[in-house]
C-alpha positions in Angstrom: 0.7 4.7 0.5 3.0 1.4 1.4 0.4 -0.6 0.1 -0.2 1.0 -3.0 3.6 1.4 -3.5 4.1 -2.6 -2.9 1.4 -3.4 -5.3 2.9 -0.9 -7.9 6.3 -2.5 -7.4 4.6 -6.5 -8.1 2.8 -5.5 -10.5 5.5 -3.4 -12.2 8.1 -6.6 -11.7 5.4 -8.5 -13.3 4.8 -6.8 -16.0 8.6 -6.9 -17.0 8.7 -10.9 -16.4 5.8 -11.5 -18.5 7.3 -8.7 -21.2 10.8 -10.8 -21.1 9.3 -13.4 -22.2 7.0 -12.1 -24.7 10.1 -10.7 -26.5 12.2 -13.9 -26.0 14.5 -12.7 -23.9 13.8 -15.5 -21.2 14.2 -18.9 -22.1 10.9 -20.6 -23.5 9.5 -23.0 -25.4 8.1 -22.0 -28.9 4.8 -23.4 -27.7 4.5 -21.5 -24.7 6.2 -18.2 -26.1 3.8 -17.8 -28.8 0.3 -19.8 -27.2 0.6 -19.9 -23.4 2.3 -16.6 -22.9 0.4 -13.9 -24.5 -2.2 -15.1 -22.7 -1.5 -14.8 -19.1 -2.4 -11.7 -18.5 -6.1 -12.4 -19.3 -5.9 -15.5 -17.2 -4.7 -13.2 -14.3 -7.8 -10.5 -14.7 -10.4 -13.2 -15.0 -8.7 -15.0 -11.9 -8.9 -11.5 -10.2 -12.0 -11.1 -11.2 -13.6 -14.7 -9.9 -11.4 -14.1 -6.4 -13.5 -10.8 -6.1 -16.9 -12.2 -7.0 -16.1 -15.3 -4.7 -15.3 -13.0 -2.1 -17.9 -10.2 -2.1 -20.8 -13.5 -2.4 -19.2 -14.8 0.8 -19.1 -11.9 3.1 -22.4 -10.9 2.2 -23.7 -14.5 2.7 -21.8 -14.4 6.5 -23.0 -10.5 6.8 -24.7 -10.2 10.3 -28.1 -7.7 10.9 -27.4 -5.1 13.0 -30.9 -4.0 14.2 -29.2 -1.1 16.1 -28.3 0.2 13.0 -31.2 -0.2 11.3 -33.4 1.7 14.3 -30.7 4.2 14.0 -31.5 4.6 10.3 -34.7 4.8 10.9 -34.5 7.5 13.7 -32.1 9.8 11.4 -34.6 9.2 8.1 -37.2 10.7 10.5 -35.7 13.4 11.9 -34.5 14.1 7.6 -38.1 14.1 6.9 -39.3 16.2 10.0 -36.6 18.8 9.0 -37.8 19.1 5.1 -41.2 19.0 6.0 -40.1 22.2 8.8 -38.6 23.9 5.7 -42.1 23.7 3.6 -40.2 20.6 1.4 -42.8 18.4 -0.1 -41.6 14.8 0.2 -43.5 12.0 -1.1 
């Protein structure tokens, strides 16, 4: 629960920053106030987003094969299939 409580807490501190200054309470330029601003948010999903992507894509392209597990797959699919077909269970 620390975790989620941490991230609660940046986000939550984040939030109000970014709400300061989209009700001019912090001092910004009129450019940024009214163009850059309002915009952040989205900037910080589709960053999320591409840091995800970027992320699964690499662990799955440095993922190793575990042929243990797969035998081990294999062995309890068997013994799934031996069970039903004990029970009468037609399985394709």
């Amino acid at each position: 629960m620390a975790r989620a409580h941490q991230a609660a807490t940046t986000f939550a501190i984040a939030g109000g920053i970014w709400l300061l200054g989209l009700l001019g309470i912090l001092p910004l330029s009129e450019t940024i106030q009214s163009e850059v601003w309002p915009t952040l948010p989205l900037v910080a999903l589709v960053s999320l987003g591409a840091y995800a992507f970027i992320n699964i894509g690499y662990n799955l392209l440095v993922f190793r094969e575990c042929p243990e597990a797969f035998q081990e797959l294999m062995q309890e699919i068997q013994e799934a299939k031996d069970d039903l077909r004990a029970k009468n269970v037609d399985i394709a």
